[in-house]
Z-matrix of the N, CA and C atoms (Angstrom, degrees):
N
C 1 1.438
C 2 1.520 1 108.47
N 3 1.502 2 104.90 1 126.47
C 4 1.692 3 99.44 2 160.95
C 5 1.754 4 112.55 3 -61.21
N 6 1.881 5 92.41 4 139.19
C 7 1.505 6 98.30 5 -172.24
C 8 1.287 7 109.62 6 -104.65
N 9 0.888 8 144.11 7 120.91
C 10 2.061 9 150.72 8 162.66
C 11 1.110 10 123.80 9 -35.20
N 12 1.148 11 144.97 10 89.37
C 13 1.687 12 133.30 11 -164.19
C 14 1.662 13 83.46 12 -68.71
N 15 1.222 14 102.96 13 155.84
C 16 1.844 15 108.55 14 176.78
C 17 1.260 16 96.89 15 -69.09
N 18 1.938 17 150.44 16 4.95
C 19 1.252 18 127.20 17 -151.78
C 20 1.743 19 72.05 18 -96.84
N 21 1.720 20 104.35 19 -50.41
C 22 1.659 21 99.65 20 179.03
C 23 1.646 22 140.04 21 -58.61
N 24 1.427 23 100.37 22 -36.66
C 25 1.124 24 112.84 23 147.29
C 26 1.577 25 128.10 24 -38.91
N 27 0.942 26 112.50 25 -54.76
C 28 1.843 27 121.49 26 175.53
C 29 1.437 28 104.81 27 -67.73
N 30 1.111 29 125.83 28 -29.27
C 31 1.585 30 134.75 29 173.14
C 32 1.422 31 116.61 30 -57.38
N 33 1.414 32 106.15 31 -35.75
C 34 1.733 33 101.01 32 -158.65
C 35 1.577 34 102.80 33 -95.28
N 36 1.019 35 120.58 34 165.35
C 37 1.248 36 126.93 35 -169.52
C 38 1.576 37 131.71 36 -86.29
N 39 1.275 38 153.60 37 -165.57
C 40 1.136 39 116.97 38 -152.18
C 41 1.669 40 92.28 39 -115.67
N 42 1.620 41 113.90 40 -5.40
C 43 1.836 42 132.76 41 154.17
C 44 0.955 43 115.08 42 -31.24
N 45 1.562 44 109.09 43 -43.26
C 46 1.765 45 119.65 44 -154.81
C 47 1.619 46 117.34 45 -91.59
N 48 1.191 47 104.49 46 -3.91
C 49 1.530 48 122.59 47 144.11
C 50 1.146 49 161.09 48 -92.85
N 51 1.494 50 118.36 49 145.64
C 52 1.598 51 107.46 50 -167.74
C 53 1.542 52 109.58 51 -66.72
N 54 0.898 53 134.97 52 -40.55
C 55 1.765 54 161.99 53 -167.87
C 56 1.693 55 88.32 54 -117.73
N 57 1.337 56 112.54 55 80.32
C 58 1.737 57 103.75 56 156.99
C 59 1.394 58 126.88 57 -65.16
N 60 1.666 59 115.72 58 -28.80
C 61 1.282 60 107.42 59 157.63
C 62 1.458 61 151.20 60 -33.91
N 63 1.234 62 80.01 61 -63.87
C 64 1.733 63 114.70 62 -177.57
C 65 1.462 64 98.89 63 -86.98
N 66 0.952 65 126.49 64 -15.10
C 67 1.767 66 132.11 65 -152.42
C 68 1.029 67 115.10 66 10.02
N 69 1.506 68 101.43 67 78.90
C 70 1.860 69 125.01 68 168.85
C 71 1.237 70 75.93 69 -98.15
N 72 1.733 71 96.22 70 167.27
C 73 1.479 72 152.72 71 150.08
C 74 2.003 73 88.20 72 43.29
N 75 1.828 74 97.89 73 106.17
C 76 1.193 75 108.02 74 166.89
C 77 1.221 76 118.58 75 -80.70
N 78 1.806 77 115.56 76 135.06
C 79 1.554 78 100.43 77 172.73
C 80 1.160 79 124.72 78 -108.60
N 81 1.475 80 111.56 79 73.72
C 82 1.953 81 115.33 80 -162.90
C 83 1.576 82 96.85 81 -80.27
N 84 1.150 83 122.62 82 -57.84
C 85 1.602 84 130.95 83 -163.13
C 86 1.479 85 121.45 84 -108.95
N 87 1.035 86 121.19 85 178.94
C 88 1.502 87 108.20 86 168.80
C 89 1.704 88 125.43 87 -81.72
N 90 1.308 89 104.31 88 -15.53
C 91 1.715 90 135.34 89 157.60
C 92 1.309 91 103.70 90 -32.45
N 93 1.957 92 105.35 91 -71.34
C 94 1.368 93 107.76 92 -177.31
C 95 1.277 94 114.72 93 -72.16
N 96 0.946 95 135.22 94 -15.29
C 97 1.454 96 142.29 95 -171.64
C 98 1.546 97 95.40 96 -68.23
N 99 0.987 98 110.51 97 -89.15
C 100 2.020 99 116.24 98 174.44
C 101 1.689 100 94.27 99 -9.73
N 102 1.462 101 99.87 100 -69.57
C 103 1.913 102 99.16 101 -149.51
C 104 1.521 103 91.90 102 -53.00
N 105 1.216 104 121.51 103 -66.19
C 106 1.457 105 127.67 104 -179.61
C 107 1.853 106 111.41 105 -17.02
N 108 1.017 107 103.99 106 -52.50
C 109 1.604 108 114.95 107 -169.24
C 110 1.796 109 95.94 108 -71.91
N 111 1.472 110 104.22 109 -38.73
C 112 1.398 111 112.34 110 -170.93
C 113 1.362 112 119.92 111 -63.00
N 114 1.177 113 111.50 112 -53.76
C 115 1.605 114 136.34 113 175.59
C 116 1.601 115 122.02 114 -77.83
N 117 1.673 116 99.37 115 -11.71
C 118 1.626 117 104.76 116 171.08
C 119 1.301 118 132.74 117 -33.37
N 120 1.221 119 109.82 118 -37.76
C 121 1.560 120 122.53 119 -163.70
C 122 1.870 121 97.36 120 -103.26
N 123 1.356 122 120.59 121 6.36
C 124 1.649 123 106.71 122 173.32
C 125 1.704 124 99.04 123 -120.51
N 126 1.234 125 126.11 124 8.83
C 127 1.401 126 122.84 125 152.17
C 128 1.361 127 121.23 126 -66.56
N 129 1.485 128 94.85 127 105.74
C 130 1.640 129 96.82 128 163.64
C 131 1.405 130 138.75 129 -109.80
N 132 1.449 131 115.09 130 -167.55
C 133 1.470 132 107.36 131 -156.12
C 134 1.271 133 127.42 132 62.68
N 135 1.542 134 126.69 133 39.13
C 136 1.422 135 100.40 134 -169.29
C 137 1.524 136 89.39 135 -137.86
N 138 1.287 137 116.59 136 157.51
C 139 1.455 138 97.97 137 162.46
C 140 1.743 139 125.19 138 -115.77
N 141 1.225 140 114.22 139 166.90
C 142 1.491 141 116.79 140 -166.26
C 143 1.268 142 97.68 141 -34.04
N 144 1.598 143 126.70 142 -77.47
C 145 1.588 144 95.94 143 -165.12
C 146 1.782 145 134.71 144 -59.04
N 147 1.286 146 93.16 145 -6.27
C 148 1.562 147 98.00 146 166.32
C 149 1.811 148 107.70 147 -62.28
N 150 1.609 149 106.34 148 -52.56
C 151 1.239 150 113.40 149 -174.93
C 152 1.421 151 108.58 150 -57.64
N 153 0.953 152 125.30 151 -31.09
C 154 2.045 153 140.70 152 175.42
C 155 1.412 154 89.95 153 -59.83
N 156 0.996 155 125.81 154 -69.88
C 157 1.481 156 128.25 155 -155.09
C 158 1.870 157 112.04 156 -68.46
N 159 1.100 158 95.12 157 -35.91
C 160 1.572 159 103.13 158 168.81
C 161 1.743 160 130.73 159 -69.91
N 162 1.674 161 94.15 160 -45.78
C 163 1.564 162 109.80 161 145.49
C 164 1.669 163 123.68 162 -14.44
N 165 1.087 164 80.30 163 -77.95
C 166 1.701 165 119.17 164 169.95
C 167 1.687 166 97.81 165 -31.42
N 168 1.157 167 100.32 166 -84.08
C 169 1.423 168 114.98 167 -165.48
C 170 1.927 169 123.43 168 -50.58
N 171 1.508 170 85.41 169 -34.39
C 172 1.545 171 108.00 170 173.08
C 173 1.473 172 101.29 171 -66.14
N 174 1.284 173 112.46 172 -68.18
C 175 1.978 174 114.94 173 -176.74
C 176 0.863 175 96.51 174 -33.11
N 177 1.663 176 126.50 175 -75.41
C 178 1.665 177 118.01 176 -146.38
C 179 1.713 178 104.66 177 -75.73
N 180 1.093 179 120.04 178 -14.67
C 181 1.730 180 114.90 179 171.09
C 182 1.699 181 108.77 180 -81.69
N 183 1.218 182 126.11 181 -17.66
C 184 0.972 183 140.03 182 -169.20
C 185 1.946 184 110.76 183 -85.87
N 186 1.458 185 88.48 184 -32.25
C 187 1.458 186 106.10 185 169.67
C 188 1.721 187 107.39 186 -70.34
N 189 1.395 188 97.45 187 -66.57
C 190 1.003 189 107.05 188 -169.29
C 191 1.688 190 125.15 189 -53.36
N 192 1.388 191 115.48 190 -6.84
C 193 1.023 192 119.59 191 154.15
C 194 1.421 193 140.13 192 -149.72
N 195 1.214 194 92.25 193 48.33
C 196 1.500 195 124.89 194 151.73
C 197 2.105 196 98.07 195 80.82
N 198 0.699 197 89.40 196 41.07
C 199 1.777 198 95.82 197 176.21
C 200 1.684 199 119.58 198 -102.86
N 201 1.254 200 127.81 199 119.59
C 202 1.287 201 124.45 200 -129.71
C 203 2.103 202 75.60 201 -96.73
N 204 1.561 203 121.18 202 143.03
C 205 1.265 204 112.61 203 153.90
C 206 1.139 205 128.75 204 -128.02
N 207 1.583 206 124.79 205 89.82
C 208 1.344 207 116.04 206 178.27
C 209 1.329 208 128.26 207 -20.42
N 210 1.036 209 115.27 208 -103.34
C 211 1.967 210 131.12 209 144.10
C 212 1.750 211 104.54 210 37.76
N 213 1.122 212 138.44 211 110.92
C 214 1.439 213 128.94 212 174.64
C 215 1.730 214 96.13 213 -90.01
N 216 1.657 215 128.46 214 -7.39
C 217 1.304 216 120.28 215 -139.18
C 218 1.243 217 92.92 216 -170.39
N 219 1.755 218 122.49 217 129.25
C 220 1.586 219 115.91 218 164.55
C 221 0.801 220 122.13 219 -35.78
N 222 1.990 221 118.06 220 -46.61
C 223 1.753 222 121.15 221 -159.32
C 224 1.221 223 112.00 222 -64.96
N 225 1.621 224 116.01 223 -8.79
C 226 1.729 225 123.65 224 -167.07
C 227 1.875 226 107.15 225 -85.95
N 228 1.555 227 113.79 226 -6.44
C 229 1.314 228 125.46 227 -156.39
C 230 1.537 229 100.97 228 -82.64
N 231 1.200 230 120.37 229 83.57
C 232 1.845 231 138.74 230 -170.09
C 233 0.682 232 132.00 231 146.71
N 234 1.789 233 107.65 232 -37.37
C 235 1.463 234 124.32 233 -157.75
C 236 1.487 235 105.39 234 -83.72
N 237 1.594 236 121.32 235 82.98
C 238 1.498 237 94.19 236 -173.76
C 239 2.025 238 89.89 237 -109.40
C-alpha cells in the first residue's frame, strides 16, 4: 500500500475520506481503496449512517479506480 506521510495526509481534504469526520481510511489510490474496504469493520465511533455514507464514498472511488467490489453493502464485508 502507498503510505501518507501525515505532512500529506494533513493536506488532503476531508472528500478524500471514507469517514471525513474522523478522517479514517484515505481514498487516494486503488491501494487505499482495498485497505478502506479492509479495515471497514474496525472503524469506530461511527454510526450506520455514517457507515452508509462512507460506503458510498468507497464505491465511487473504487470505480474510479478500477478496484473490483463484490460486497453490494458494508454489512456483507466478511461474510463470504
Amino acid at each position: 500500500m502507498t503510505k501518507l506521510s501525515t505532512k500529506q495526509r494533513d493536506k488532503l481534504g476531508d472528500g478524500a475520506f471514507a469517514f471525513p469526520k474522523e478522517r479514517k481510511e484515505p481514498l487516494e489510490n486503488a491501494s487505499h481503496v482495498r485497505n478502506a474496504i479492509a479495515r471497514f469493520n474496525q472503524v469506530t465511533g461511527v454510526s450506520d449512517d455514517e457507515r452508509d455514507a462512507a460506503w458510498e464514498r468507497i464505491k465511487a472511488a473504487a470505480k474510479k479506480f478500477g478496484v473490483e467490489v463484490s460486497e453490494t453493502s458494508w454489512r456483507e464485508i466478511g461474510k463470504s
